[in-house]
C-alpha positions as CSV (number, residue, x, y, z in Angstrom):
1,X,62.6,81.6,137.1
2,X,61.5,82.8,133.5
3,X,57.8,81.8,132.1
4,X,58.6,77.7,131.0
5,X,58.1,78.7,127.3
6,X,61.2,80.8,127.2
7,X,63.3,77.5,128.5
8,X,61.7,75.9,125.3
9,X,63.6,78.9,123.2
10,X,66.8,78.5,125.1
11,X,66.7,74.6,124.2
12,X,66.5,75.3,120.5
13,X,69.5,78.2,121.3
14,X,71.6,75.1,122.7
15,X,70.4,72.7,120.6
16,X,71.2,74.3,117.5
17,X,74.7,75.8,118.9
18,X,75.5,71.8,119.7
19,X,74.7,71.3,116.1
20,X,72.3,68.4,116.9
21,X,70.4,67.2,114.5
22,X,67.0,68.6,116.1
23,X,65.1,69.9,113.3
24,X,61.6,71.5,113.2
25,X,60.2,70.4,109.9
26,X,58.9,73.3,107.8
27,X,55.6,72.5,107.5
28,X,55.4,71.1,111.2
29,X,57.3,75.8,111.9
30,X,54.3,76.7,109.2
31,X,51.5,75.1,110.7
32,X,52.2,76.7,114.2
33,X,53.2,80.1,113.1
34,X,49.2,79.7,111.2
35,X,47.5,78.5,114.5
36,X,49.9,81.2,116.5
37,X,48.6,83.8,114.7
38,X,45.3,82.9,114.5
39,X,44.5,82.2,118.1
40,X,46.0,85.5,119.3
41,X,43.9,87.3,116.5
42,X,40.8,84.6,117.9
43,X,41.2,85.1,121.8
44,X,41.4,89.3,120.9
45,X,38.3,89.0,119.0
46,X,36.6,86.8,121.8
47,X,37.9,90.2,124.2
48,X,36.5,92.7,122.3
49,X,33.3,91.6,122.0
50,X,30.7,94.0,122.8
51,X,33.7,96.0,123.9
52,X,34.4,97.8,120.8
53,X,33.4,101.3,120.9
54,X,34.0,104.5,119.3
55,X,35.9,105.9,121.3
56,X,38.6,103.7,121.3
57,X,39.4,104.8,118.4
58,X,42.0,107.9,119.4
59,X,44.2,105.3,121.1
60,X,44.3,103.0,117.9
61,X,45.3,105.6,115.5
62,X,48.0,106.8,118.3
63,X,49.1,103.0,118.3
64,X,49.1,103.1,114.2
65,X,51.3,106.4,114.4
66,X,54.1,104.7,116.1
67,X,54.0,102.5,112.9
68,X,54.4,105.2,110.7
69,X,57.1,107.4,113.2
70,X,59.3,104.4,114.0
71,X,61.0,103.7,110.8
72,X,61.1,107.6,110.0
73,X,63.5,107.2,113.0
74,X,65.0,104.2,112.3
75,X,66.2,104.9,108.5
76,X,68.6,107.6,109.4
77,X,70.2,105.5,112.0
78,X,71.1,103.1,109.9
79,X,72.0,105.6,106.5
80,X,74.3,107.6,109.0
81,X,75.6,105.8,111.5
82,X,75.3,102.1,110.8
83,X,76.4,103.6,107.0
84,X,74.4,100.8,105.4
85,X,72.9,101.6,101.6
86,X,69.8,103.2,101.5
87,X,67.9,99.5,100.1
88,X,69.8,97.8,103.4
89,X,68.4,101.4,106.0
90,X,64.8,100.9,104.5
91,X,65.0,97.3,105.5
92,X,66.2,97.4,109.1
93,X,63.5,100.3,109.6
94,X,60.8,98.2,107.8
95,X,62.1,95.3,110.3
96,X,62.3,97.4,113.5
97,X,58.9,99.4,112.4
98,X,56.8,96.3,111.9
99,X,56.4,94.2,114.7
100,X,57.0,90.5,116.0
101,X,53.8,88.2,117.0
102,X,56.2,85.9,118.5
103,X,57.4,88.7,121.0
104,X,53.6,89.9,120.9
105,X,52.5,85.8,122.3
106,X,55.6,86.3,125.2
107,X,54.3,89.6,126.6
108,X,50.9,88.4,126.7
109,X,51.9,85.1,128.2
110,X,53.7,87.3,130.8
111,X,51.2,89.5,131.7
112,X,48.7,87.1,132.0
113,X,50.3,84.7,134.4
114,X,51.3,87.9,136.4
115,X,47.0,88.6,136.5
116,X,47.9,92.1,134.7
117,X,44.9,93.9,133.3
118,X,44.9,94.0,129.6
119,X,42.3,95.8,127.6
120,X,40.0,94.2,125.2
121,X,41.6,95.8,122.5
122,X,44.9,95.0,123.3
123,X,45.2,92.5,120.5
124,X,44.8,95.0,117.8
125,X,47.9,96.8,118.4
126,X,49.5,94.0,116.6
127,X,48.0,94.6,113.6
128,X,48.1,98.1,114.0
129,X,52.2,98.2,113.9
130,X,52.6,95.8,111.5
131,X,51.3,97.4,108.3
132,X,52.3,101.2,108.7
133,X,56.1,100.5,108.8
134,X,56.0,98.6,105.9
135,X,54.2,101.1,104.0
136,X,55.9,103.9,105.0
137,X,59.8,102.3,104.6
138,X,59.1,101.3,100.8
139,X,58.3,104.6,99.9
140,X,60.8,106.0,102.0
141,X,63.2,103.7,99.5
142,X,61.7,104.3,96.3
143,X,61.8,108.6,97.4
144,X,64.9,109.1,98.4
145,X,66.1,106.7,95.9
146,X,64.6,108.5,92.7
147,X,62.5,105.5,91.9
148,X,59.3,105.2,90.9
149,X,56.8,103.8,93.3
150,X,55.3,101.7,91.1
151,X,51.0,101.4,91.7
152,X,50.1,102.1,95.1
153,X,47.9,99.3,95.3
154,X,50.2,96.6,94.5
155,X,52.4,97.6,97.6
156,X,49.1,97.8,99.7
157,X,47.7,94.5,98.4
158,X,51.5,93.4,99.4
159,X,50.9,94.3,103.1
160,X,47.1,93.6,103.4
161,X,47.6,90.3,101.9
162,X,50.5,89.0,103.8
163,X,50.1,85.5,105.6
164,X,50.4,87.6,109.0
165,X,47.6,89.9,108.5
166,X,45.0,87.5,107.1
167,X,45.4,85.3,109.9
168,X,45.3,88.0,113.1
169,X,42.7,90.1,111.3
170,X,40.3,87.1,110.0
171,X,40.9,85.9,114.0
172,X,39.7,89.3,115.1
173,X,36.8,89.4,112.9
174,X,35.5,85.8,113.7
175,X,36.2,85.8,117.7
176,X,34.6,89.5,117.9
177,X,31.4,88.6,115.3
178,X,31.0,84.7,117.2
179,X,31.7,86.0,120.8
180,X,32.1,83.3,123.6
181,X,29.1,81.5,123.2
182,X,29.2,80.9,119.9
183,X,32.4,80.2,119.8
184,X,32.4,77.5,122.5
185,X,33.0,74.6,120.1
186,X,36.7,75.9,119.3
187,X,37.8,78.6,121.6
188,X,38.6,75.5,124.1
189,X,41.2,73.9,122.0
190,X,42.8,77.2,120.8
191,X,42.9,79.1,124.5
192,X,44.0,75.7,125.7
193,X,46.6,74.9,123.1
194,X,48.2,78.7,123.3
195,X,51.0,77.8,125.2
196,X,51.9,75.0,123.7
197,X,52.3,76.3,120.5
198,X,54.3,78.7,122.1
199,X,56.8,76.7,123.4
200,X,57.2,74.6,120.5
201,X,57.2,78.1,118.2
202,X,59.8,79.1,120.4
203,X,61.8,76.2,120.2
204,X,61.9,76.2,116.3
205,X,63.1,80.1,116.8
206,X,65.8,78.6,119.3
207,X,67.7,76.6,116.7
208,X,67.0,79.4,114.2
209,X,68.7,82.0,116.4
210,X,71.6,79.8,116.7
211,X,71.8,78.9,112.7
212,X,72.0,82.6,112.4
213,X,74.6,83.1,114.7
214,X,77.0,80.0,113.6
215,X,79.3,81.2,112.9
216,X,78.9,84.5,115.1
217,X,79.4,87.5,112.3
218,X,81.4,89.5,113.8
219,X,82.2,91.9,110.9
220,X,78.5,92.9,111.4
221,X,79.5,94.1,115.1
222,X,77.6,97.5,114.2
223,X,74.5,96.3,113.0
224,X,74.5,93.4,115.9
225,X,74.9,96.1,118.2
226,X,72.2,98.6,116.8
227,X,70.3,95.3,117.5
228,X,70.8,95.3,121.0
229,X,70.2,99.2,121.8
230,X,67.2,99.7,119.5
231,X,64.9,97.5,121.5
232,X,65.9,99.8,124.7
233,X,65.5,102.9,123.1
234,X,62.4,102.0,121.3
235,X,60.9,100.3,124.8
236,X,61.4,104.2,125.7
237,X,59.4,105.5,123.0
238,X,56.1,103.0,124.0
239,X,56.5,103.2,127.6
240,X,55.7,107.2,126.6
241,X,52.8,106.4,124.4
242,X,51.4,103.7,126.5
243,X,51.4,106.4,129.6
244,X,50.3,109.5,127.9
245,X,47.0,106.4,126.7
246,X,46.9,105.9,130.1
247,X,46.7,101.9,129.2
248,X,46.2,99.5,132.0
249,X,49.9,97.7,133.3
250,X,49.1,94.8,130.9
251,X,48.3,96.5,127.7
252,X,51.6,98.6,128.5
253,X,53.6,95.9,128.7
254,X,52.5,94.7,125.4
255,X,52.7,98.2,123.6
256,X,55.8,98.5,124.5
257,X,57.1,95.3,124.4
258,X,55.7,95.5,120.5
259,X,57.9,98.5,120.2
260,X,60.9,97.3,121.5
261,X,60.5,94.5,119.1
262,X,61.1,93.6,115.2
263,X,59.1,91.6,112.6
264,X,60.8,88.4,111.3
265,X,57.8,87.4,109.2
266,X,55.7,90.0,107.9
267,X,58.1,92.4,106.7
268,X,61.5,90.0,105.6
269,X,58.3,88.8,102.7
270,X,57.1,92.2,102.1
271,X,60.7,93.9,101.1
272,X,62.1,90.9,99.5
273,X,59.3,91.1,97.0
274,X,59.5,95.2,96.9
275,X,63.0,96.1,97.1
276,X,65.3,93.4,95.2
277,X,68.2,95.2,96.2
278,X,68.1,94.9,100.2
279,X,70.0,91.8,102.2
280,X,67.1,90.6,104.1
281,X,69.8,88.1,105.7
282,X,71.3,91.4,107.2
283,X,68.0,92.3,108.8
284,X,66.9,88.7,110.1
285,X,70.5,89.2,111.7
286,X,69.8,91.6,113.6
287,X,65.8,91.2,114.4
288,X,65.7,87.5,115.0
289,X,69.3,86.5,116.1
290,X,70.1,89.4,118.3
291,X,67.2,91.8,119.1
292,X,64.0,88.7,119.4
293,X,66.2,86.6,122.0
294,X,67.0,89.9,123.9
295,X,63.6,91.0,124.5
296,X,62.3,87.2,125.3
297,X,65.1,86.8,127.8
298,X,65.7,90.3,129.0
299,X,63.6,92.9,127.8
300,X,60.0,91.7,128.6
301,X,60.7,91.3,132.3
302,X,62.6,94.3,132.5
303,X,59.8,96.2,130.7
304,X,58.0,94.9,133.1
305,X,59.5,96.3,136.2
306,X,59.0,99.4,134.4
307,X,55.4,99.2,133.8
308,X,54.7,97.9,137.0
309,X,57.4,100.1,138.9
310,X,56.3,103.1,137.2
């Protein structure tokens, strides 16, 4: 049987195909996409205290490379061979680049109901992946496009202030300063509460999957099924990085997990607002109806068998 929160995604998936009238109220999605983010950010912080050290530092700016290499890989694809516009190929490598805390909040479900090990720092990865792809595919855009890049700091104020980063890094910062103790009088209800929010996070991406896939566009067959390779290939790519860091099975599993995955929140607000001309409807396509349900259903226990197996 898959972990119970995944059957709370495949409800929404049914739900929403049935066309019932289940609806997640917006501000009942934004209020647990806030408290999603923050607890993971909060339960890393609580990990890494008094186990943040120097030397960790060589596997975080290997982690933070894969941010920057992935949409360098990722643009070509989709200017050659997918033969999208050069707005639309920065996109879909901004998308696949970044990350997705909802895939992020599977993987660590996963791991820790299968008692794999999972390093302190583990959390930080998320953060890690979700700026430098970002970065790097709106300049990739505005270069190759002739355009000027406009101030550097508005597109790093952009990233750095986005609703995703304030929320996992301000988590980080008070779990890791507070520690356990400290912490006591709310770590209870947010550890407690994780998979619960989960499920019912999941449930609102259910019946978002199936919105985006009523009716199925088939006219987008290539991009739909660049959607359904990238995560394997990309899995590829972290399962190399997360042995060459020699990472424990469950910090694997979530590095590459992350890699296989692609941001639905983070980066659909950051290029709408910095490259007018892309269809961020294209790219939710392919990240949260096709490649998110993939790795929640398939991919993360498959990675799995390879962390483990290998």
């Amino acid at each position: 049987m898959p972990d119970i929160v995944v059957a709370f995604f495949a409800l929404g998936v049914v739900a929403g195909l049935a066309r019932s009238d289940l609806k997640v109220p917006k501000a009942a999605y934004d209020t647990l996409s806030i408290l999603l983010m923050l607890t993971i950010g909060f339960k890393g912080g609580l990990a890494l205290h008094g186990n943040l050290h120097w030397r960790l530092l060589p596997e975080l700016l290997a982690v933070a490379a894969l941010g920057v290499l992935i949409p360098l890989l990722c643009y070509p694809v989709a200017r050659k061979l997918l033969r999208l516009n050069s707005a639309n190929s920065a996109s879909l490598a901004a998308h696949y680049g970044s990350v997705s805390a909802g895939t992020f909040a599977v993987a660590l479900a996963y791991a820790q109901s299968r008692q794999l090990e999972i390093a302190p720092q583990t959390t930080l990865y998320l953060v890690l992946l979700e700026l430098p792809a970002i970065i790097v595919a709106i300049y990739l855009y505005k270069t190759l496009s002739g355009q000027d890049t406009g101030s550097k700091a508005a597109v790093w104020h952009e990233a750095l202030t986005s609703r995703g980063v304030v929320l996992l890094t301000g988590g980080v910062l008070i779990g890791y300063f507070y520690g356990p103790e400290q912490a006591a009088p709310v770590s209870d209800l947010f550890i407690t509460a994780f998979k619960g929010l989960l499920a019912l996070f999941l449930l609102e991406m259910g019946l978002c999957t199936a919105k985006a896939l009523t009716p199925v566009p088939w006219w987008r067959w290539p991009v739909m099924l660049f959607a359904l390779l990238a995560p394997l290939v990309l899995a590829g790519i972290g399962m190399v990085a997360a042995w060459l860091l020699g990472l424990p099975q469950g910090s694997a599993l979530i590095l590459v997990a992350l890699v296989a995955s692609a941001s639905y929140i983070a980066a659909p607000a950051a290029i709408a607002a910095a490259i007018k001309e892309a269809d961020i409807g294209l790219a939710m396509l392919a990240a949260l109806a096709v490649t998110f349900p993939f790795n929640v259903v398939v991919g993360i226990p498959l990675y799995a068998r390879w962390v483990i197996g290998g």
